[in-house]
N, C-alpha and C positions, 0 to 999 in steps of 0.2 A: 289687398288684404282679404280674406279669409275668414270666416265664420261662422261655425259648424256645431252645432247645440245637439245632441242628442240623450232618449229618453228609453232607460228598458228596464224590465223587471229582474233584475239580476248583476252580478259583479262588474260587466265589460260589457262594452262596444263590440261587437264583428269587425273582420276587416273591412276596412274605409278604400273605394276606389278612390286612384292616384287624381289629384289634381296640380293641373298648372301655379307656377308662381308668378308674379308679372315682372316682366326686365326689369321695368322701372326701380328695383332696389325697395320700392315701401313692403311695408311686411304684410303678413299674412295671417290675422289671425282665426285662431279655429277652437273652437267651444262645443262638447260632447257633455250636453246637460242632462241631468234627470237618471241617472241611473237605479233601477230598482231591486232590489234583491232582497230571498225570502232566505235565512239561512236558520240551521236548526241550533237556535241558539247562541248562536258564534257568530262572527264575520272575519274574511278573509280577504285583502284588499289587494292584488296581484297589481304593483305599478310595473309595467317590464320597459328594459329602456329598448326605444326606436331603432329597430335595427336594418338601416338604412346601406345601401354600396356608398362610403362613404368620398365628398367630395367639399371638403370641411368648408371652403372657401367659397365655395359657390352659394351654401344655402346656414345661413345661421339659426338654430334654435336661440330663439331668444327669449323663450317662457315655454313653462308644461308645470299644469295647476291641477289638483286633481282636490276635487271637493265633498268627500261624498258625509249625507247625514242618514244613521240610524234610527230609523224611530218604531218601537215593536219589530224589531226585525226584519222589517223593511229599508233598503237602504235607497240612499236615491242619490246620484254620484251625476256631477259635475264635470268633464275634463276640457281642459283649455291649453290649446298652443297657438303658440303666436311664432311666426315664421319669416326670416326674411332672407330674400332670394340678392345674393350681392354679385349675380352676375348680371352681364348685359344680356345673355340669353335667356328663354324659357327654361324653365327647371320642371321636374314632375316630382311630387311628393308623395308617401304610401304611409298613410297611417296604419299602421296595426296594432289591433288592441284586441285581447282576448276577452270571452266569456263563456258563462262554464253553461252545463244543461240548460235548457228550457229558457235563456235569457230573450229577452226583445226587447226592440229598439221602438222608442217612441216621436222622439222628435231630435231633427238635426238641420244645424243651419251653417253658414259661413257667411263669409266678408271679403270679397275679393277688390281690395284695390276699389274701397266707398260703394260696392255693388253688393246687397244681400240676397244671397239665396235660402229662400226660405221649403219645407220640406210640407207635404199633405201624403197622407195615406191614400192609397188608393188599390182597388182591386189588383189583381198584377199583370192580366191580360188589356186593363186601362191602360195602368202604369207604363206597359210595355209599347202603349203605342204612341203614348207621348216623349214616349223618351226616342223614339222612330224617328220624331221630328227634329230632332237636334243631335249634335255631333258630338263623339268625341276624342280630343286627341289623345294619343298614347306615348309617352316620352320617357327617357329613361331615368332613376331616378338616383337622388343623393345621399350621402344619410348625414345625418346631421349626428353627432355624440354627446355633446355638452349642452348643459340647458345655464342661462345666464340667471334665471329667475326657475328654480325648481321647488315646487310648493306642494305639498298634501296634507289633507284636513279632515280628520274624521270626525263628525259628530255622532256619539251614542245617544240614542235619549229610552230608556226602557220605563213603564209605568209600574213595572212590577219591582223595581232595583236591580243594580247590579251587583252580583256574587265576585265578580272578579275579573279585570281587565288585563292583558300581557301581549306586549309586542317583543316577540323572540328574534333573537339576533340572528336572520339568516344570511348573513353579510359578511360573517367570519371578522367581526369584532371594525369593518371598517365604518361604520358609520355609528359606533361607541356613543351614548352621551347626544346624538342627532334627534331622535324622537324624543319628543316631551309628552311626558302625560300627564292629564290632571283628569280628578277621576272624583264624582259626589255620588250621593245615596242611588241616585236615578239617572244622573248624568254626567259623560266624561267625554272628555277633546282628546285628539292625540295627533301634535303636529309634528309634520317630519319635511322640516328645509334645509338641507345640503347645501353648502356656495359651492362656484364653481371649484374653489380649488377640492373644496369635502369630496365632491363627484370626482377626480380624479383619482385614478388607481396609482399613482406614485405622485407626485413633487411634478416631474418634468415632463409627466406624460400627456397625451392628448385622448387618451381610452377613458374612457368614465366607469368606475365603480357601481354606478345604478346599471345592475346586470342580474334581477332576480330577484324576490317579492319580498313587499314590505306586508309583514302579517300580522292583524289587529284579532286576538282573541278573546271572547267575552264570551259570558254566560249568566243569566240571570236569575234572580234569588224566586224559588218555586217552593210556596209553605205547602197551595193545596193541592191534593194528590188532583182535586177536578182540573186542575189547570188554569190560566187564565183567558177571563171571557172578556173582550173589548169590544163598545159597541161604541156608535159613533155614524150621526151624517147616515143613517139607516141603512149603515152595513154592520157586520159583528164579525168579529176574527177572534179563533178559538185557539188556542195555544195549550199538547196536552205533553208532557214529559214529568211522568212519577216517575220518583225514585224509591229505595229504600224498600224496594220488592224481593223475595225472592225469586233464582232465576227458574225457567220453567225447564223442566227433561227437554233435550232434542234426540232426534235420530236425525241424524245426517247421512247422505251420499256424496261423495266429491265423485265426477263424474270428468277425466282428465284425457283430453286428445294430446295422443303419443305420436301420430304421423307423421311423415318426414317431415312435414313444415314446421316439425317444435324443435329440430334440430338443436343444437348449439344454445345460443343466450338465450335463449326462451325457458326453453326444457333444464337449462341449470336453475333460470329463477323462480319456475315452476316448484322444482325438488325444495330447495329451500325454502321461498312460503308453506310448503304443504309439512316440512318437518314443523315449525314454528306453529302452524296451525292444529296439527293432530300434536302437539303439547300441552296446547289451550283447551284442550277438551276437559270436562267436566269427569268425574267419578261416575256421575249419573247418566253420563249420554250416551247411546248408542251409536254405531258407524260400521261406515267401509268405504273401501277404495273401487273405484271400474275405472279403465285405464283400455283406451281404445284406440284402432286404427284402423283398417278395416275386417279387424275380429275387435272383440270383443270381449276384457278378462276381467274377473275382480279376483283381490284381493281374500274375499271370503263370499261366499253365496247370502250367507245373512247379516243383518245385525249383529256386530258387536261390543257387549260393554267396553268404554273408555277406560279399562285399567290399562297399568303402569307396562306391564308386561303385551298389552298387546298394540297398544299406541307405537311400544318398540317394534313389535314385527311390523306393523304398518307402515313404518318407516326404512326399515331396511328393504320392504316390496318397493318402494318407491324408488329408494337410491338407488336400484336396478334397472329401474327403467330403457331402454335403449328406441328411439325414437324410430320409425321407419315407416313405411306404407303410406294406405292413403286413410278416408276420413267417412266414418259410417256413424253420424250423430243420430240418428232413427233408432237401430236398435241399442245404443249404448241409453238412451235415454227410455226405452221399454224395460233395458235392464233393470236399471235404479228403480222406475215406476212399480214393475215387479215384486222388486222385495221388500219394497216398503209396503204395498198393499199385502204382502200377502201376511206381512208379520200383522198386521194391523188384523184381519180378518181371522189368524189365529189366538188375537189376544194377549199376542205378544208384546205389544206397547202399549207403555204406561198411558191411559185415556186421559193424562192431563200435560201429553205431552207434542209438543211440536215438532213435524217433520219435515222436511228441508233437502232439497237436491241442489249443488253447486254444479255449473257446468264451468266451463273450462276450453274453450276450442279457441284455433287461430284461422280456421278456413271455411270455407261450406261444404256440405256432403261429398265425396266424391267414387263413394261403394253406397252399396243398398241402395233405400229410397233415395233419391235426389230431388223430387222434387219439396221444393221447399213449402207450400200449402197443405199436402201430401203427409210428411213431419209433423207440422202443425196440428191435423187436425187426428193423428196418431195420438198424440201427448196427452190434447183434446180429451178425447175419449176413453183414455185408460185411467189415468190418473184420477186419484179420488179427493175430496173436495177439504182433507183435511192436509194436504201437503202441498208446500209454496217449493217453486222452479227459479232459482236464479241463474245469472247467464252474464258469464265474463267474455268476451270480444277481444283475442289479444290482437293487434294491430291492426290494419286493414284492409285484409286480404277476406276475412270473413264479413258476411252480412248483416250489420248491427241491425239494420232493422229487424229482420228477421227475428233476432235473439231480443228485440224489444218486446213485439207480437208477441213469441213464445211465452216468455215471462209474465207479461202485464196481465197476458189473458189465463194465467195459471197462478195467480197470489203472488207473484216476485218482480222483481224489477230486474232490467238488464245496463250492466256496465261494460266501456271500454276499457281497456288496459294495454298500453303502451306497449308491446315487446322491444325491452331494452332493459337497460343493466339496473331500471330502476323498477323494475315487472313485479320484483319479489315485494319490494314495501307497496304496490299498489294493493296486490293479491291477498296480504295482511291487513291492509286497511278495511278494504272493503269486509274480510271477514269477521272482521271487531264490529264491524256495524251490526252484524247480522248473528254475534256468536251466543248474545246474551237474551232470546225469549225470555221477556217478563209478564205480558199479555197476551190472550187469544182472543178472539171476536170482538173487538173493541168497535162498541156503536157510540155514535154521537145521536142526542134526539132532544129537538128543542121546541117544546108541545104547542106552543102559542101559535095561533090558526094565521098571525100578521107576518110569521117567519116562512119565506118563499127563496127560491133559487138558491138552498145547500148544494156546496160544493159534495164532493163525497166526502161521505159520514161514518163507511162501514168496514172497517181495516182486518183484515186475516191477523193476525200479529202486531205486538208495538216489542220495538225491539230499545233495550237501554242503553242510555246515549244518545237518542235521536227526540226528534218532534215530530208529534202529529199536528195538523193546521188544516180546522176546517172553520172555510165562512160562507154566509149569507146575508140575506138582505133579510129589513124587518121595515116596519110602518112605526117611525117614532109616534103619531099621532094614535097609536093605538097601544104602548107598554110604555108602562113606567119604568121597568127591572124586565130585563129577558135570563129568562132562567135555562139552563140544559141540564139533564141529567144522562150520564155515559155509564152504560154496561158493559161487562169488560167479565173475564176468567183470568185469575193469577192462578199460581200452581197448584194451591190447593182450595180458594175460596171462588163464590162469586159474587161478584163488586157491582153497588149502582154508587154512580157519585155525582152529585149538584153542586152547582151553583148558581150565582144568582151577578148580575151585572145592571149597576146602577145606571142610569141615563146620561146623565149630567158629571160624571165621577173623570169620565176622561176630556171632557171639553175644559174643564177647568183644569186638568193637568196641559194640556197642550196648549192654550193660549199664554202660561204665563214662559213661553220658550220658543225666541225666535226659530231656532233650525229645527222646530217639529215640524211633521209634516201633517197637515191636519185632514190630508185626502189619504193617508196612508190604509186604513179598513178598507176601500174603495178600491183602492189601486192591488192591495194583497188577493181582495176577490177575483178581480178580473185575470190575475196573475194565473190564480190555480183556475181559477174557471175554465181559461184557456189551451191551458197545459191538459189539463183532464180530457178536454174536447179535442185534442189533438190526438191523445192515444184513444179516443173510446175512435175515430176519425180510422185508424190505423186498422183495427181491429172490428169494423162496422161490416157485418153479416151478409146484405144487400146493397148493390149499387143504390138502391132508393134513402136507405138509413146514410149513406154515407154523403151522399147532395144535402138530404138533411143537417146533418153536423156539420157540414160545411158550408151551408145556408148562415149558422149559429157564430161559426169560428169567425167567418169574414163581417158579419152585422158585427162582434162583439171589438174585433182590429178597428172598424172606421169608428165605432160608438166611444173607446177607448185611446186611439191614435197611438197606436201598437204594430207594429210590421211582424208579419207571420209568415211562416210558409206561403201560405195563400195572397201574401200582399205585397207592395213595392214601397217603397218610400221613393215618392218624388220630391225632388229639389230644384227651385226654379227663381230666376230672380221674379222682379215685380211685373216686366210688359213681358215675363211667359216669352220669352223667344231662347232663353237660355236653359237647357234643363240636363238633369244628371240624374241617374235611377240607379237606387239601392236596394237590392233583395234582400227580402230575411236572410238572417246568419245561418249559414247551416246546422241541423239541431245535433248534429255530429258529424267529424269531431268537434270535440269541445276540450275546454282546458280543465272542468273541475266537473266532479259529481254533482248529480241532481237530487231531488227529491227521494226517500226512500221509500214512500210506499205509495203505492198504487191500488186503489182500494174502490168502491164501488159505492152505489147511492142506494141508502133505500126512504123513506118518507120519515122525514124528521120527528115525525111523533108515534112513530110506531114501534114504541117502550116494548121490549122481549116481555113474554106472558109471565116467566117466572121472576121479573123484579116488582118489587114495590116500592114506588120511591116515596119519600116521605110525603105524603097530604097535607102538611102544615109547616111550610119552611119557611113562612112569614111572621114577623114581629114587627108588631104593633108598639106606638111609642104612646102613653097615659102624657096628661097634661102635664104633670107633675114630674113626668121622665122616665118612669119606671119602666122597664121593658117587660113586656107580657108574651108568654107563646099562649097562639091562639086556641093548641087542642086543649081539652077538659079533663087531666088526669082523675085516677080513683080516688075517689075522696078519703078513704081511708087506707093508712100503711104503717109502717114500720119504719121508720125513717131514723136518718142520724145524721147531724148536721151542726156546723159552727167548732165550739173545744171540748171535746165532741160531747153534743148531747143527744141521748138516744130517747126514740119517745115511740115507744111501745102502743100499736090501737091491739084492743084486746073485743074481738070484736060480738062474743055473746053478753058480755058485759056491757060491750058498748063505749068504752073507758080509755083514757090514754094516761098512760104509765111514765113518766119519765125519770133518770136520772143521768148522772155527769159521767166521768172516767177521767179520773186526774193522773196522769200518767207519763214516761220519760218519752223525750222525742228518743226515733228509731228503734222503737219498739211494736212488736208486730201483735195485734188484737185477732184473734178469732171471733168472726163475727155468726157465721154458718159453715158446720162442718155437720155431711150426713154420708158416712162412708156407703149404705146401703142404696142410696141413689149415684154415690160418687159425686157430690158439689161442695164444693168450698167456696169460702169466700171470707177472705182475710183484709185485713187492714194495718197500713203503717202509719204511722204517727211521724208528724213533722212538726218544728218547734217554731216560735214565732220569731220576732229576730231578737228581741230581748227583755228580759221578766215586765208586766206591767202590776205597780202596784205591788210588787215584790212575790210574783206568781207570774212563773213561765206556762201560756196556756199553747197546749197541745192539738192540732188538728189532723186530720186524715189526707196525708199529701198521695196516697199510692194504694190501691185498692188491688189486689188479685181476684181474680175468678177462676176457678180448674173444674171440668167437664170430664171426668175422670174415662167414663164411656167413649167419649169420642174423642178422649185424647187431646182436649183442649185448653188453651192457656191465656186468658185475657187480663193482662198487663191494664191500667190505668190509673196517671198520673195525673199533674198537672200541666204535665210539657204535651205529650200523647198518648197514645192509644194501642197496645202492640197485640195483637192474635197471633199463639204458636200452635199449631197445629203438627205433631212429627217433626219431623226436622225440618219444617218453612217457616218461617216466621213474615208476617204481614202488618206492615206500622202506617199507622194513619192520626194526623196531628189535630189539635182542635181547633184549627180553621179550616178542615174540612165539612160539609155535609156527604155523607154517605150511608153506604149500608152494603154490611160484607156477610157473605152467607159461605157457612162452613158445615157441612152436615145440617146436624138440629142444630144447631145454635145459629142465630142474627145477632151481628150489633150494627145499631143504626148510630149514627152523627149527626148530631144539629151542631151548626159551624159555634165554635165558644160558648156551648150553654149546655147540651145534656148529651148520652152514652146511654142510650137502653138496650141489652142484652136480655132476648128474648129462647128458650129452649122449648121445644116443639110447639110455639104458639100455644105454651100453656102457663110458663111461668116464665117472669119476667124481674128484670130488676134497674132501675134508673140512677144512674150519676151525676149528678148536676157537678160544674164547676163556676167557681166561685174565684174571681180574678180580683186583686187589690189593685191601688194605686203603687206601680213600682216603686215609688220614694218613700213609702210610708215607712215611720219609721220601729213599728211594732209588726204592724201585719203582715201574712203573709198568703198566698195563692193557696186553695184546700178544696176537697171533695167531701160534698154531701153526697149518702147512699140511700135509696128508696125500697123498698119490701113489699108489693103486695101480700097477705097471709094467704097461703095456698093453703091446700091439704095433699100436694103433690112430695111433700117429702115424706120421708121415711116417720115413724113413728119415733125412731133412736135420732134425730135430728137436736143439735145442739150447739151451744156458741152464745155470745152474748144476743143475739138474735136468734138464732134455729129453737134453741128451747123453748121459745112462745109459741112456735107452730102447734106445738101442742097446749093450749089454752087451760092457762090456772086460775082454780077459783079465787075470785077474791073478793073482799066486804069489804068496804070502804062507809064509815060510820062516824057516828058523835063529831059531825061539822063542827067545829068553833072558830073564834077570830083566833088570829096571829099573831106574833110580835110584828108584821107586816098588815098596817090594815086592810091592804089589797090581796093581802095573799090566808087567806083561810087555812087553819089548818085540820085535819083529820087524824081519825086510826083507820089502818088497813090491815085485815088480817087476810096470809095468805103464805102458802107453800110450809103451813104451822108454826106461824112468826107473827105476830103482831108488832106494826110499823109507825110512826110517826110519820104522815105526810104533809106535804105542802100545797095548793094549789096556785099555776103560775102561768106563765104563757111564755111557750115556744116559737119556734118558725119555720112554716112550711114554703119553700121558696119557687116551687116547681111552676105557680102561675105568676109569681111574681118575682122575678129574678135578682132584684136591687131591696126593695123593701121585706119582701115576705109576706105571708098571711099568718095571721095569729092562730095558735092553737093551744087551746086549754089543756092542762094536763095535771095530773099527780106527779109529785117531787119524791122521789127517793132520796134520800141522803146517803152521805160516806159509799160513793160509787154502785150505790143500788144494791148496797147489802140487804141483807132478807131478800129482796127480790128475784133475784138473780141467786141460780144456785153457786154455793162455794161464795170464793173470793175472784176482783177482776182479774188479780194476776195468776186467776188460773189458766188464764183466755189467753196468755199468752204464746204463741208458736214460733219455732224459729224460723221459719222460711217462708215465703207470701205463699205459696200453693200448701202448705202443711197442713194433713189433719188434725183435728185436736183428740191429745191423749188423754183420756178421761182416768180415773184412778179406778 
């Protein structure tokens, strides 16, 4: 008996060398534990069946168990066979089991007939010579079809929830009703046990139906645009995929080897991804085609716009194509570089847009340069620092490494592609990944001096649909909350975004669930750690940098018991006289895509000079509960708050003004309108859920802002927060902390409490929101709006607020008591009206977020009549950006 445990950061095993069965007829069983994988969002569980020369009678599968648990997107996968040899002779067995990029194996054992062999890491020139010392034999092997006991088990466990789980029928309906799923807020199983007769492909056959992957998809629910921050065991793993961006311009090159080697399937599935692909282009994107073999053509010399009409010639240049000669990737790749610098240097592309070369080859050089360093350091040197190189490998005639190098070291990553009849949906896949920029220069930086050894932090592009993942290590003994804040360019703003991660917030999620993995931040570091140091390894300047890194990679394989390039996995029983040596899996081929971006370090707390991230993103909890922000707002404003009551500082007086606004839900109030500065700023009225006291009271659910000059448009609800700028629009919700810069205008984010939109750091305006108990059964979620009095508006500034800018005189006289003994009442003459006031107290909420602070004021009655010029329904506009038409 047999058993074989093994442990790697990714979907699959490598293939397993063959080993013997024993005559004896007992079985054999064999266990590939620990599987680890980092997937963007998803997971994808590839069982393939055993595809052995088959000699049914000689060797029986008797069990294949495959166990893997999710946790943060870490998987860590289990596989178990149990095998028994029912001949009198030696049998040889060949496990094969795939895995896709960048995967490792950690730990692998067996059970041969009451003997275990157990596995250690080891250098690989060790490894290589322990294995020197023992034998072994080579025999031919069986394959076994059916499995008697056929089991898989997925655990999800995500802290953030899951948005959606789906195992799609790739089986062609034969295994109907076979997966189960059960699926909660944060956690969901999904078993799939076949009997043997399920696994047969008819009734009477002996062929098994498990012939191709069982696929588990998920993806999990992301409120804040920062991401989520997991720390844990004093590692932290950063998870970053916003959505709800707009997409960013590209200029694109497809850059497509036509040499004889594209002949036939290749060269048809090429044609067809690429009509598919120049369909997908945008209105707004630029391109061309260059189509090489050893000359050299394009399509067109420069950029061209994505219309309708030339997308179509682009594709009839293509369907032209006729394949021949040989393979000159040097200059086809100076071409592209070419024309994208030169539009750039004429100012031809749009400065917020992303440029992008696709290559395309199935062989290596075999006109021009050939030497492939040579190339390299060509690309190197011309190319400018704002255009990413990616690099498709169709089969394996060409140099993946090589196109890794190329890439990794030029902003892009390099993939393989099959040439075969499935070439064209690889070709589309991969450019879905890559076809939607919503990101440029996206840093990660997380300032606490106890945050050491970041992964890389600093990404040319985030492209939508994928994840960024970066981690480190921190000193629990020294943070309570590890905070990051990430700066990033969308298409038309620039983005700082925080947040903040509790200590304690995930040890209490993962203990109360056995199939967590609670080394999972640990195990994710080491994962990219290693991956990172393999391509910086590949791409290292000096033989001395490159002993270095490789000093790094094999310390972090024995520290971690992870098989690498660099390592062996030895297998040996207990008195060491039996042993079996397994190499890292080769890092290609591989069965599935890796990582997408490949990105670069620079020092975690070195914030870009032009963001400011907030100074104060702590809240303090009062004995009493009441949450407090720590900064010290202006003591005096203009403020509007609760159904709605507005309360006026009038600030030569020294006085606060207030009255009510009793008014119909979805109705829109003019609050500042100053067409000569261009600013508005409107309000809509939201109802509660029903009359109290027989009076429906009305609050401020949705606030507009328009920046007329700069063409800007801030949306703010109670859901989120949406900036339109031209045709982009940029939405950010109130569990964010951020701050998004668009021209003059800032809005900054505190996560669920305030919005302040600030225009050339000279006037400013605050939103608080104000969240109810969802079950309550009156109240509802509302926005308070805050004023400092400038004198930056216009003189003609107007609105149920704007017209105080310009300050009215007023007497406020002859105190006396009230029909309220608490409430005094006055006369106030003002705007040539003499007024009946009250005096009362308000609430200012901005230091106090739950209770308020008291603020004395004067009562207007019947909606601030005499106060306020006209009537309130003259305030009213039809659209949130509306100016107000004055008579």
């Amino acid at each position: 008996m047999k058993r074989l445990t093994c442990l790697f950061i990714c979907l699959f095993l490598s293939e397993v060398s063959g080993f013997e069965i024993p005559i004896n007829g007992l079985s054999e069983f064999v266990d590939y534990e620990d599987l680890v994988e980092l997937a963007p969002g998803k997971f994808q569980l590839v069982a393939e069946n055993q595809r052995y020369q088959e000699e049914a009678d000689q060797v029986t599968l008797y069990s294949y168990k495959v166990q893997s648990t999710i946790t943060s997107r870490m998987a860590t996968t289990m596989i178990q066979s149990k095998v028994v040899n029912n001949s009198p002779q030696p049998q040889n067995v060949v496990f094969d089991v795939q895995i896709p990029k960048g995967a490792f194996i950690s730990n692998f054992s067996m059970t041969v007939d009451g003997t275990t062999f157990r596995s250690s890491i080891k250098e690989k020139t060790v490894g290589r010579a322990l294995y020197a010392q023992a034998r072994a034999k080579g025999k031919t092997a069986g394959l076994v079809r059916l499995a008697k006991h056929l089991e898989v088990d997925v655990w999800v466990i995500e802290p953030q929830g899951i948005r959606f789980l789906h195992v799609p029928d790739t089986f062609e309906g034969h295994f109907d009703g076979v997966p189960v799923i059960s699926k909660g807020q944060q956690k969901a199983h999904v078993s799939f046990k076949p009997t043997v007769a399920q696994q047969r492909i008819c009734p009477n056959c002996r062929e098994t139906a498990v012939d191709g992957e069982l696929v588990v998809l998920y993806d999990v629910k992301r409120e804040e645009k920062a991401g989520e921050l997991e720390a844990f065991n004093g590692y932290f793993v950063h998870f970053f995929a916003p959505d709800n961006l707009d997409p960013i311009p590209k200029n694109i090159l497809f850059v497509i080897d036509v040499s004889g080697s594209m002949w036939g399937v290749k060269m048809k599935q090429t044609v067809e991804a690429m009509k598919t692909i120049l369909d997908d282009l945008r209105a707004e994107d630029h391109f061309s085609v260059i189509d090489f073999n050893q000359n050299v053509r394009t399509w067109r010399n420069d950029l061209i716009s994505a219309t309708k009409t030339q997308v179509a010639d682009a594709k009839r240049y293509i369907e032209k194509i006729q394949p021949s000669g040989g393979t000159n990737i040097n200059e086809a790749l100076l071409r592209a570089i070419f024309i994208l610098n030169e539009a750039n240097n004429l100012g031809l592309l749009d400065p917020n847009s992303v440029s992008l070369i696709i290559l395309v080859s199935d062989g290596d050089p075999t006109v021009g340069e050939l030497k492939l360093s040579k190339i390299q350091k060509n690309v190197k040197e011309n190319i400018q620092d704002n255009i990413s190189l990616f690099s498709l490998g169709m089969g394996f005639d060409v140099d993946y490494d090589f196109l890794k190098r190329l890439s990794n070291e030029n902003r892009g990553i390099a993939q393989r592609i099959y040439g075969n009849q499935d070439t064209s949906s690889q070709l589309k896949k991969f450019y879905n990944q890559v076809s939607t920029p919503l990101l440029r220069n996206v840093q990660f930086n997380y300032p606490h001096t106890s945050v050491t050894d970041v992964t890389q932090n600093n990404f040319h592009n985030y492209f939508g649909g994928s994840e960024i993942v970066v981690a480190g290590k921190f000193d629990p003994a020294k943070l309570d909350q590890l905070e990051s804040i990430i700066t990033a360019t969308s298409a038309n703003t620039q983005l700082v975004l925080e947040t903040l991660a509790q200590m304690d917030d995930l040890q209490d999620f993962l203990s109360k669930d056995k199939h967590a993995d609670p080394d999972f931040t640990r195990k994710l570091w080491a994962y990219l750690t290693i991956n990172q140091l393999l391509a910086e390894r590949s791409l290292a300047p000096t033989a001395a940098a490159k002993r270095r890194i490789t000093r790094s990679i094999l310390q972090m394989s024995l520290d971690h018991h992870i098989v690498t390039p660099l390592t062996s996995l030895v297998i040996e029983n207990e008195a060491g006289d039996e042993r079996m040596l397994a190499d890292a899996p080769p890092q290609d081929p591989s069965c599935c895509s890796g990582a997408l971006y490949y990105g670069s370090k620079v020092s975690p707390d070195s914030i870009p000079s032009w963001a400011n991230p907030s100074p104060t993103p702590v809240i303090s909890m009062l004995a009493q509960g009441a949450q407090v922000l720590e900064s010290t707002p202006p003591p005096h404003v203009m403020r509007v708050e609760n159904d709605p009551h507005f309360i006026i500082y009038l600030p030569k007086s020294q006085k606060n003004i207030c009255f009510n606004i009793d008014s119909e839900p979805g109705k829109i109030l003019n609050l500042v309108s100053d067409p000569e500065s261009g600013i508005v700023i409107n309000g809509q009225l939201v109802g509660a859920k029903k009359p109290n006291n027989g009076k429906l009271s009305t609050y401020f659910g949705k606030l507009g802002f328009y920046f007329q000059s700069e063409d800007v448009k801030i949306e703010i609800s109670t859901e989120a927060i949406t900036l339109s700028g031209g045709s982009s629009t940029f939405a950010l919700s109130w569990s964010d902390t951020a701050q998004v810069m668009n021209q003059r205008v800032q809005i900054s984010v505190k996560k669920a409490k305030v919005v302040t939109i600030t225009l050339d750091k000279e006037m400013s305006f605050s939103v608080l929101l104000h969240r109810v108990w969802k079950k309550h059964p009156i109240n509802v979620d509302f926005l308070g709006i805050y004023v400092p009095p400038t004198n930056k508006f216009s003189p003609n500034a107007h609105g149920l607020i704007g017209q105080f800018m310009q300050e009215p005189k007023i007497h406020i006289f002859n105190e006396r008591p009230g029909k309220d003994p608490e409430k005094p009442e006055a006369s106030m003459e003002v705007k040539g009206q003499k007024l009946i006031v009250t005096r009362g107290l308000q609430k200012d909420y901005r230091t106090d977020l739950v209770f308020g602070t008291d603020v004395t004021c004067w009562f207007v009655h019947n909606s601030g009549k005499g106060f306020i010029d006209g009537h309130y329904k003259d305030y009213f506009v039809p659209q949130l950006y509306s100016f107000l038409k004055r008579p």
